[in-house]
C-alpha positions as CSV (number, residue, x, y, z in Angstrom):
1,X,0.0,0.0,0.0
2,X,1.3,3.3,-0.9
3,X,1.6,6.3,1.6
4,X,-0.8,8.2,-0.3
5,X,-2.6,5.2,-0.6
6,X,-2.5,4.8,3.1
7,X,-3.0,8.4,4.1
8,X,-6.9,8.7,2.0
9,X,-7.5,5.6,4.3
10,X,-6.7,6.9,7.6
11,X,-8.3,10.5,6.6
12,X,-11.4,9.0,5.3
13,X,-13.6,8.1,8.8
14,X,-12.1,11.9,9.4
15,X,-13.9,13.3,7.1
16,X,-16.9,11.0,7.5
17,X,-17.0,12.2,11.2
18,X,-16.7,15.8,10.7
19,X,-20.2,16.9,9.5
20,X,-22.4,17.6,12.3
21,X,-21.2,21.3,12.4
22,X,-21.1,21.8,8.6
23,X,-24.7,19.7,8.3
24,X,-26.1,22.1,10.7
25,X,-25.2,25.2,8.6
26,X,-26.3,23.3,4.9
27,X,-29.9,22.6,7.0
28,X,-32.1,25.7,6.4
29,X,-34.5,23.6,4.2
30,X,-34.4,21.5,7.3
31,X,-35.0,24.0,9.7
32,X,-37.8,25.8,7.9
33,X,-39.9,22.6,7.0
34,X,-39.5,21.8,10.8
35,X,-40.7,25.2,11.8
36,X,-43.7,25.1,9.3
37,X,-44.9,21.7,10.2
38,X,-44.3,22.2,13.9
39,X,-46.3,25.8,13.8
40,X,-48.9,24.4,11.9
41,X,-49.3,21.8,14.4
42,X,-49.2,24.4,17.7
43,X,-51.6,26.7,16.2
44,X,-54.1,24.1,14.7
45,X,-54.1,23.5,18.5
46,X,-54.5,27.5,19.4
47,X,-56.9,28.2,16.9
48,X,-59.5,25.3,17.1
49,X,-60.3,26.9,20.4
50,X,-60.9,30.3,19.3
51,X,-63.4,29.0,16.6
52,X,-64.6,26.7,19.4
53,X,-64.9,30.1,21.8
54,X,-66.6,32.1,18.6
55,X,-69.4,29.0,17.7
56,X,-70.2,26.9,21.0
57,X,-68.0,27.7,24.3
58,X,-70.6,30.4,25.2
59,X,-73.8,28.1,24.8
60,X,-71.9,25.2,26.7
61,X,-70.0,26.5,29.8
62,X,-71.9,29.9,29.9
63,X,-75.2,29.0,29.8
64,X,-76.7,30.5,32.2
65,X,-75.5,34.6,30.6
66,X,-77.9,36.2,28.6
67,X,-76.1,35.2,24.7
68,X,-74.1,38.5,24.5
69,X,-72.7,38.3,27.7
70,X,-71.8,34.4,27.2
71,X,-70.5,35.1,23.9
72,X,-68.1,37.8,26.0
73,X,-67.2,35.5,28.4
74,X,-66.7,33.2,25.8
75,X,-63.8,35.4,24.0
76,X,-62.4,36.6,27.6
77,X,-61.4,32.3,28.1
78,X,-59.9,32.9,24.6
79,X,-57.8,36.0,25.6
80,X,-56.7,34.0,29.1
81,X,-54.3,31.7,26.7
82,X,-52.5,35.5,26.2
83,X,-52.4,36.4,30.0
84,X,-49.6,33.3,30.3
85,X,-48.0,34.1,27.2
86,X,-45.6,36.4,29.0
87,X,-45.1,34.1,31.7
88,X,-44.3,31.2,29.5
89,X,-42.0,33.7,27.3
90,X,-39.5,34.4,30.4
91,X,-39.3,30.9,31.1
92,X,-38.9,29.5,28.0
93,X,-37.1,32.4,26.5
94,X,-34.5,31.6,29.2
95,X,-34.3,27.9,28.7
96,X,-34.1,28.6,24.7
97,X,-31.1,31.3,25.1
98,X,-29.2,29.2,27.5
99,X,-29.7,25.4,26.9
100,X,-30.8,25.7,23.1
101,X,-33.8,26.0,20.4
102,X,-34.5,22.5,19.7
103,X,-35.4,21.8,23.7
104,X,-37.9,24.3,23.8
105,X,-39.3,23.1,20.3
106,X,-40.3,20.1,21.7
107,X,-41.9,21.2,25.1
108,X,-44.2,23.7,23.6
109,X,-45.3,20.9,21.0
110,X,-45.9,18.5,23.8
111,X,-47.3,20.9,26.3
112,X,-49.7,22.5,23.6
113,X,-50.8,18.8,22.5
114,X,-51.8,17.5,26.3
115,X,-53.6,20.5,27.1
116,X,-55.9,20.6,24.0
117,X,-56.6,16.9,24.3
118,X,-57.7,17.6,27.7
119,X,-60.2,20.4,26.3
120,X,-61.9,17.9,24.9
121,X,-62.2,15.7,27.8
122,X,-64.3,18.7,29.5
123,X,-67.3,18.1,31.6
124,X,-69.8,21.2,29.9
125,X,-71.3,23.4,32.4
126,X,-74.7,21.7,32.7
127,X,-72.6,18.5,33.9
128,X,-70.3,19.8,36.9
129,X,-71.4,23.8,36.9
130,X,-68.8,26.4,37.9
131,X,-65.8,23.7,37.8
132,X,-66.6,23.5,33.6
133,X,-65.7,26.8,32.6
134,X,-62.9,27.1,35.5
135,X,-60.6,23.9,33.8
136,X,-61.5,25.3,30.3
137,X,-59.6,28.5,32.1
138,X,-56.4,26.8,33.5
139,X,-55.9,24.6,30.0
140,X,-56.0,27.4,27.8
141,X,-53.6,29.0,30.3
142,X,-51.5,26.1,29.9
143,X,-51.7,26.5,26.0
144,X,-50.6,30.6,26.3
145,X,-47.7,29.3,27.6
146,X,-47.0,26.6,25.2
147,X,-47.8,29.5,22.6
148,X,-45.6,32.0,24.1
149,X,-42.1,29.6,22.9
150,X,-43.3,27.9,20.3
151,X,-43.4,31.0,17.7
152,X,-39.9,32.5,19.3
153,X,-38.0,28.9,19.2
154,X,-39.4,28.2,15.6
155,X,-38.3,32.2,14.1
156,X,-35.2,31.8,15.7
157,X,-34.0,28.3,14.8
158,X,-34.8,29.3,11.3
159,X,-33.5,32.7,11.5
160,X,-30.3,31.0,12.4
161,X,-29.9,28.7,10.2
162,X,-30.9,30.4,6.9
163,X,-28.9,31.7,4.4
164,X,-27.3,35.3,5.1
165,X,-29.1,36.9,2.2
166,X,-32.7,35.0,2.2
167,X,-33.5,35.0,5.8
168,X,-36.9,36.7,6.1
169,X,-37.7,34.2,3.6
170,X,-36.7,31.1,5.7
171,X,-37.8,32.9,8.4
172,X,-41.7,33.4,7.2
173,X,-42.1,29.3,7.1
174,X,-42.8,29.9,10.8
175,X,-46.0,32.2,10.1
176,X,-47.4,30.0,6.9
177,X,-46.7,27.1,9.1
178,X,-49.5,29.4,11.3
179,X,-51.7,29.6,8.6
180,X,-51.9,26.2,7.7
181,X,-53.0,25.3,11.0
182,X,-55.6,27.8,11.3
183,X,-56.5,26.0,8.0
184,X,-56.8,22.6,9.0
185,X,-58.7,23.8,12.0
186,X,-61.3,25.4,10.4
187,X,-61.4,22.1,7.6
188,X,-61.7,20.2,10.7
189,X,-64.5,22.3,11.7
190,X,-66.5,22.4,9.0
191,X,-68.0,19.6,8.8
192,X,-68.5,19.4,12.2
193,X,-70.1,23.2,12.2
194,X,-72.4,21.9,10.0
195,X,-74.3,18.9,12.3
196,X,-77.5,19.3,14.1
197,X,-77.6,21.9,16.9
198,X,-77.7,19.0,19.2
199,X,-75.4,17.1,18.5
200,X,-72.8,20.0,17.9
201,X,-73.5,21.3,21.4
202,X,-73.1,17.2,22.9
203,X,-70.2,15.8,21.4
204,X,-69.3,17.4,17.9
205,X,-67.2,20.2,19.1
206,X,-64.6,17.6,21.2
207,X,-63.3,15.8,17.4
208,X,-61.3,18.8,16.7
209,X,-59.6,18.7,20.2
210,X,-59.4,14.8,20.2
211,X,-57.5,14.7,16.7
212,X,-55.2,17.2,17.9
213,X,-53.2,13.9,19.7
214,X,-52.3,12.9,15.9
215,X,-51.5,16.3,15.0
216,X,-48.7,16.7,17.5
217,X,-47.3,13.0,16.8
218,X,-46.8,14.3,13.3
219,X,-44.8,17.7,14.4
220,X,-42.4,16.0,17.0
221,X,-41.4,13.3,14.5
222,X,-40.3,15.5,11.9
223,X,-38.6,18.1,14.7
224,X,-36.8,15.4,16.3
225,X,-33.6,15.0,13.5
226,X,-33.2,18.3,13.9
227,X,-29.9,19.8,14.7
228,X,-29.4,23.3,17.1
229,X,-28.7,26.4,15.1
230,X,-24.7,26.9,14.1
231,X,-25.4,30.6,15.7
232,X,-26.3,28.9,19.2
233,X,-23.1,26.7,19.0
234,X,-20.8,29.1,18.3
235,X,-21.9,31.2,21.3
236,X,-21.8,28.5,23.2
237,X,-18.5,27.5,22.5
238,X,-17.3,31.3,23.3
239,X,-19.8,32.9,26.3
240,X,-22.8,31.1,27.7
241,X,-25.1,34.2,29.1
242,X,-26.2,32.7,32.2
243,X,-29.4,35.3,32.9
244,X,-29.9,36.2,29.3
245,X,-33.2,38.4,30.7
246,X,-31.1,40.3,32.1
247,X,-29.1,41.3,29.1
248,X,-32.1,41.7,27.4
249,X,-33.2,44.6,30.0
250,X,-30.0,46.7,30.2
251,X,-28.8,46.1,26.8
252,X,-32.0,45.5,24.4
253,X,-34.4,47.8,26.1
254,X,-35.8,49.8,22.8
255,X,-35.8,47.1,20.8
256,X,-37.9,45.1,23.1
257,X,-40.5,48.3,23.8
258,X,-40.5,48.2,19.4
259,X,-41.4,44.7,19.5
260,X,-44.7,45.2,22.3
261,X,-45.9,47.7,19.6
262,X,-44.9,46.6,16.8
263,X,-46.9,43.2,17.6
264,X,-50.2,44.4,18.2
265,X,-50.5,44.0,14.4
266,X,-51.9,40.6,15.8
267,X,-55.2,42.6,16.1
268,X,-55.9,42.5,13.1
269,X,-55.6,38.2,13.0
270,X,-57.6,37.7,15.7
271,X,-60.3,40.1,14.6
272,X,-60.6,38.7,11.5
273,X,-60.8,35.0,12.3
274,X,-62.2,35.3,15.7
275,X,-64.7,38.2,16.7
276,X,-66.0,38.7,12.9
277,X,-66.9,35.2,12.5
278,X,-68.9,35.6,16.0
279,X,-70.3,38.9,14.6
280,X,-71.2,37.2,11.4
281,X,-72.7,34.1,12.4
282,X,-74.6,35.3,15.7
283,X,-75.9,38.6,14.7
284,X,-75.5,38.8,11.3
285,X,-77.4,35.5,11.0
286,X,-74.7,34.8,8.0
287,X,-74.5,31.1,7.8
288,X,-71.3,29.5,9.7
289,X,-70.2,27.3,6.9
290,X,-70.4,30.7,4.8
291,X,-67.8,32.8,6.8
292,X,-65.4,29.5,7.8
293,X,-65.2,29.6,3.9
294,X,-64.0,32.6,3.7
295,X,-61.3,31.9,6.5
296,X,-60.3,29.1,5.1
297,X,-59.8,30.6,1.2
298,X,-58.2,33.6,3.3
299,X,-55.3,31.9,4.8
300,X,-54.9,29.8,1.9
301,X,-54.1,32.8,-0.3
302,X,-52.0,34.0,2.6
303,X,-50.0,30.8,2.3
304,X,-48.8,32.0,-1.0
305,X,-48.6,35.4,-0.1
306,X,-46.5,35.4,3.0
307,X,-43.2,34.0,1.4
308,X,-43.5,36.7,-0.9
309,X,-43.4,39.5,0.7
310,X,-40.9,38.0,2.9
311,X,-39.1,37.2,-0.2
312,X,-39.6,40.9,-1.1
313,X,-38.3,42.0,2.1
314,X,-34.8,40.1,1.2
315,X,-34.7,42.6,-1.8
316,X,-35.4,45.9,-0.4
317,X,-35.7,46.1,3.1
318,X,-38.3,45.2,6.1
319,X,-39.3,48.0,7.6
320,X,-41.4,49.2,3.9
321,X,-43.2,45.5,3.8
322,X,-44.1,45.5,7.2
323,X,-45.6,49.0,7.2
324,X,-47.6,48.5,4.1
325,X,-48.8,45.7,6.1
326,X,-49.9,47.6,8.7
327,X,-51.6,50.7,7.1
328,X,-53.1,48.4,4.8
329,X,-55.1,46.5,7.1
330,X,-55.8,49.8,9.0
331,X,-57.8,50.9,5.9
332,X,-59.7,47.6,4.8
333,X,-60.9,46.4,7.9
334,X,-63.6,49.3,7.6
335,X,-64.9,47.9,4.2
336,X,-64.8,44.3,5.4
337,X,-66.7,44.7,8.6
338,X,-69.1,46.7,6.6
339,X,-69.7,43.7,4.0
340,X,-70.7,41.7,7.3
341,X,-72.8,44.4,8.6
342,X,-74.8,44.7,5.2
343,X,-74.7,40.7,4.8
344,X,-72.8,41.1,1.1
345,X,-71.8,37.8,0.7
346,X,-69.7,38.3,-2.7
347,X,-67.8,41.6,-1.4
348,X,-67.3,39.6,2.2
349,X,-64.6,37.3,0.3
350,X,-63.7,39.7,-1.5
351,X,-62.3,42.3,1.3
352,X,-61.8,39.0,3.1
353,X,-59.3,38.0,0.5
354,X,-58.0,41.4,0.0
355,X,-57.4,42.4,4.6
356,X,-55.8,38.8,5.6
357,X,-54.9,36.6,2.3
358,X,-52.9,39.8,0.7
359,X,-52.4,43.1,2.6
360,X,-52.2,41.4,6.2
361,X,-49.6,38.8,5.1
362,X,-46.9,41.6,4.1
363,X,-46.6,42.1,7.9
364,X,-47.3,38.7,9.1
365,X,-44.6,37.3,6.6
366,X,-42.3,40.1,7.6
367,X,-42.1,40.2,11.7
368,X,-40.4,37.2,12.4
369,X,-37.5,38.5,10.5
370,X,-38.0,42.3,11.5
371,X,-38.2,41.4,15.1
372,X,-35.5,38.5,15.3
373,X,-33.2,41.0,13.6
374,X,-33.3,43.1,16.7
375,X,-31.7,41.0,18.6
376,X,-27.8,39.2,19.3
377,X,-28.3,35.2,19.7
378,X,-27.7,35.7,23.1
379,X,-31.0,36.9,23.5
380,X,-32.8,36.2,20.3
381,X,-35.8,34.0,21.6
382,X,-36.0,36.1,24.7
383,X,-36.2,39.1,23.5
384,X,-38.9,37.7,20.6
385,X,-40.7,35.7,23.0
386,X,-41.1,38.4,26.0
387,X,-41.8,41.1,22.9
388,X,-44.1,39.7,20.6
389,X,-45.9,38.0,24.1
390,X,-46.8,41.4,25.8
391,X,-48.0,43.0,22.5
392,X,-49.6,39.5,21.7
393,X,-51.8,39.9,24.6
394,X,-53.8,42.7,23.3
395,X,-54.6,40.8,20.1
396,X,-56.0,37.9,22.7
397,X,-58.2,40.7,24.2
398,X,-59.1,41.8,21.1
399,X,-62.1,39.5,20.5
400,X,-63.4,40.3,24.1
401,X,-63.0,44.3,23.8
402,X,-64.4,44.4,20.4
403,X,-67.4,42.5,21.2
404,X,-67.8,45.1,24.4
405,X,-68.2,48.0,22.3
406,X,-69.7,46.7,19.3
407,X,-73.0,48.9,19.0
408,X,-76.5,47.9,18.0
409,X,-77.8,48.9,14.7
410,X,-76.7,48.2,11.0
411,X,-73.3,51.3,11.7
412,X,-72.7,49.3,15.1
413,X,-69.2,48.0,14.2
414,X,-67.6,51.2,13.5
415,X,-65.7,51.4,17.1
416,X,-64.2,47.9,16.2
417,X,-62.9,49.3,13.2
418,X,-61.5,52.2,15.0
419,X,-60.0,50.1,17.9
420,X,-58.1,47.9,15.0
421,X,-57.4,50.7,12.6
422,X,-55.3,52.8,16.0
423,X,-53.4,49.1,16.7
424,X,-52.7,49.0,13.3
425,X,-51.2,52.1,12.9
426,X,-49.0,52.1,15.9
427,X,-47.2,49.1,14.5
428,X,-46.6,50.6,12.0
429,X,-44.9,53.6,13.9
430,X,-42.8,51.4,16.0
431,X,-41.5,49.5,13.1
432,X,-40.7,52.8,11.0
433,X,-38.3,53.4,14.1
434,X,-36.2,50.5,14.1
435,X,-32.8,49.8,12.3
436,X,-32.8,48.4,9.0
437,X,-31.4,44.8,8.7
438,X,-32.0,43.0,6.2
439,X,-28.7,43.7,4.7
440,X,-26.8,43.2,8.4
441,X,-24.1,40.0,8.4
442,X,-25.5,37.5,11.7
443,X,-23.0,38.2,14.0
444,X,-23.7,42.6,13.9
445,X,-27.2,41.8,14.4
446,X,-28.5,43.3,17.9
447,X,-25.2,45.2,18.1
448,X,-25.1,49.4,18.7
């Protein structure tokens, strides 16, 4: 055997060996299908419950309110899940900057799957009285905090690992991963919308919660190959932060206050597939199957639409995406809850289209990028997590406020469209005062 010969044999298990590192940084593809699929598994969780809270939660644990006050109390178990989210954003934001992404990735999965199998498991008021609505309480708590990492862990394991010039494109996976599960929830639903009163009330609205066990199967199989983000590694190897919160609070404080306000953008989401599909169906008298149509063809455009004005954002910048975003659904949210108000079926999809399947997704596909940007890995999935978590929690409220001052008579929605119009337009403030990124190499990002 020659020395050459000899030396290619001794190198090769070498260079068999040596991947893991170089695997990690050739795995965006991995990363963002891991993020989609797990998202769309979290929030096929989330947002089964708010169509369960707009259709059937206030007839079956609030029974006993008049139907506008049980339709508010309703929401106000829907906006508890955002109560926790800041909660479960220190904790897990800490775990996530300190011990790694992929941990958190696959408590939030398993925490959000439990708790919405348990949902379904519910005794209904009429069964146990004031312990029904009480558990319903403390497991959507339990799914706010689930929420509050899941989103923050997903942006910034993609973030990470994407490519230096295409990462709000990567990055946006996380938010159609979103949309596909408010998707499949409202598939699921459908059908299951459309059965006898009775049996809707007795046993059709558990299915949803019941197939979320399969649902959550699916998501931690594909996450579990998954390796942590090269960023994490490297800082790993240099400086473990051991309180990153509090290097987030004396070194990222204005970033952090941009990311509360720039959030409540989520108004908008929760408006549109939450209180106006109350507002449809139970004054409106719209027919349900009618408006959970128009959800569904709404986030499937958005699926489309997300990526490219993420992709869009790679080209020139994400502060202009995001804010066209944001002043766009401040204007056709007035046009859209009119539609509802005069019954218009045709021009319902058609502003329902236009708000959340087009203009809405320029700022939904845009954050996780915008706000992840802010941030040094150090503190990266605190700083998103405890950000978007406190501005999140007005969008959970949302729903609840909105059906508060929603007014009688045909001109009765006006204050709604006022309350998401002012949101709206303060996201779009706080974003125009942030740095510009999208042009920044990794390792400046979150830097002075």
């Amino acid at each position: 055997m020659s020395t050459s010969t000899a030396t290619q044999h001794i190198k090769a298990p070498a260079a068999a060996a040596a991947p893991p590192q170089e695997a990690a940084t050739r795995s965006p593809r991995k990363a963002a299908l891991a993020s989609w699929i797990g998202s769309a598994v979290e929030y096929y969780d989330f947002f089964i419950y708010g169509t369960a809270a707009a259709l059937v939660f206030g007839k079956i644990f609030f029974p006993s309110f008049d139907p506008i006050a049980g339709t508010v109390a309703a929401f106000a178990t829907f906006g508890v899940g955002y109560v926790t989210r800041p909660i479960g954003a220190v904790l897990l934001g800490h775990i996530g900057d300190r011990y790694g992404r992929k941990k958190v990735l696959t408590f939030t999965l398993l925490l959000m799957g439990i708790s919405t199998f348990m949902v379904g498991l519910l005794p209904t008021y009429g069964q146990v009285g004031i312990s029904a609505p009480v558990m319903l309480v403390v497991l959507r708590m339990l799914q706010g905090v689930s929420a509050a990492g899941e989103q923050a862990g997903a942006n910034s394991m993609t973030l990470e690992h994407a490519p230096p010039h295409r990462r709000a494109f990567f990055t946006s996976f996380t938010l159609s991963g979103t949309q596909a599960g408010l998707i499949l929830a409202t598939l699921v639903f459908l059908p299951i919308s459309a059965l006898p009163e009775e049996q809707l009330l007795s046993w059709g609205w558990r299915v949803p919660f019941f197939l979320s066990a399969i649902v959550v199967l699916v998501g931690i199989w594909v996450r579990r190959t998954l390796p942590e983000t090269p960023a994490f590694e490297q800082g790993k190897s240099h400086k473990q932060t051991r309180l990153p919160l509090a290097v987030l609070l004396r070194e990222h404080k204005k970033s952090l206050a941009r990311v509360i306000f720039a959030a409540q953008i989520s108004v908008v989401s929760t408006i549109f597939s939450v209180f106006t599909l109350s507002y449809a169906v139970n004054t409106m008298h719209i027919a349900r199957a009618t408006m959970l149509t128009v959800l569904i063809l709404a986030n499937v455009v958005a699926l489309a639409a997300i990526p490219a004005f993420a992709a869009l954002s790679d080209r020139i910048g994400r502060k202009p995406v995001f804010i066209f975003g944001a002043l766009g659904s401040a204007c056709l949210i007035w046009p859209y809850l009119w539609c509802i108000s005069q019954a218009n079926i045709p021009l319902i999809f058609v502003f329902g289209l236009l708000l959340s399947g087009v203009v809405y997704s320029a700022a939904n596909g845009v954050w996780p990028s915008l706000y992840g940007e802010m941030f040094d890995t150090r503190v990266r999935l605190s700083g998103m997590a405890i950000g978007t978590q406190i501005g999140f929690a007005l969008g959970g409220f949302a729903p609840t406020i909105s059906a508060a001052i929603l007014k009688p008579g045909v001109d009765g929605w006006m204050p709604v469209a006022v309350f998401v119009s002012a949101t709206a337009l303060i996201a779009a403030i706080s974003a125009a005062t942030a740095r510009e990124t999208y042009r920044t190499p990794m390792q400046e990002l979150g830097k002075a």
